[in-house]
Each structure stands twice: as structure tokens, then as C-alpha cells.
Residue, then its C-alpha position, 0 to 999 in steps of 0.5 A: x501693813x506694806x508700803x509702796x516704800x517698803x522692800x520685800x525680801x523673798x522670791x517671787x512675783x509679789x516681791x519681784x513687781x512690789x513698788x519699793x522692790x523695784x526702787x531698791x532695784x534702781x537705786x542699786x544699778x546707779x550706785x553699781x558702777x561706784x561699787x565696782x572702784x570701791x575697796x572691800x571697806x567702800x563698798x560695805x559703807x556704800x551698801x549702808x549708805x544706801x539703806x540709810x538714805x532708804x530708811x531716812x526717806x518719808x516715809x522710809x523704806x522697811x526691809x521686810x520679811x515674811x513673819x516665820x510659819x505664816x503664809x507669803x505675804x500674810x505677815x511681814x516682820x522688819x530685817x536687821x539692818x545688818x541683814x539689809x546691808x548684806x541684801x543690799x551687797x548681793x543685789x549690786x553683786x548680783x547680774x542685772x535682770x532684763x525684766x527690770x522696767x523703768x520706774x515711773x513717778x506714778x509708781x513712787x505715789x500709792 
């Protein structure tokens, strides 16, 4: 079952407006100005980083999948952390999106 914590890797609606989607998306925006002084070695350890202190929250955030041959969004099966950490590298390289909307503590209580 998916959580409000958890990230959905994929495109879309569902994970584009999935609670734990639009936190990643926040929490990279803050770190984003720390990436751009970080050496090549920095950055890969401030992307773990920021899965880590994901995983490590309660409950933790699960970097999902949708389970290979099932429809989107009927299964979904956990990423390896190496693949969060390059999801998490692409997100801070990646332009900011103007649709991201501020994240509220009504969205982080589900």
C-alpha cells in the first residue's frame, strides 16, 4: 500500500500530485542552492543525504516503482537506493517547475 511519505517514480498526474512527490520536490529546491557550490563528490553525498533523512523519518519514505507488466499505480515495488540517489541527483539538476504549489502541514497528515 502507498503512503503519503512515499515517492512515486514515474510520469504523470498520479505522481506529479502524490503528497510524498511534492515533498521530495521541496526538499530538493532547499538543498538545490547547496548543490550548486558542491564539488562532484559533495553533491553525490548530499543526494544520499537527502534520501537518507527521507528513509529515516517515521514513517519513511519508500522510493517507489510500478511493479513491471502491471498497470500504473496497481503495483508498486521499492527502487534501490543507488537508483533514489540518481532520482534525487536528476530532480536538483533538473529546471524548477512553476506548477509546484507550497506544501502545507494538512498535506504531510493523511
Amino acid at each position: 500500500k502507498i503512503s503519503s511519505t512515499d515517492v512515486l517514480c514515474g510520469r504523470g498526474t498520479p505522481s506529479i500530485r502524490h503528497t510524498g512527490n511534492r515533498v521530495f520536490r521541496k526538499v530538493v529546491k532547499f538543498n538545490k542552492p547547496i548543490y550548486n557550490v558542491c564539488t562532484k563528490e559533495e553533491r553525490d553525498h548530499l543526494a544520499e543525504s537527502i534520501v537518507k533523512v527521507l528513509e529515516d523519518q517515521s514513517p519513511p519514505t519508500r522510493f517507489l516503482e510500478p511493479y513491471p507488466g502491471s498497470a500504473y499505480g496497481e503495483r508498486w515495488v521499492p527502487i534501490s537506493k543507488e537508483r533514489a540517489i540518481r532520482k534525487t541527483l536528476q530532480a536538483i539538476r533538473e529546471k524548477e517547475s512553476s506548477g509546484d504549489e507550497e506544501i502545507t502541514s494538512n498535506d504531510l497528515i493523511q
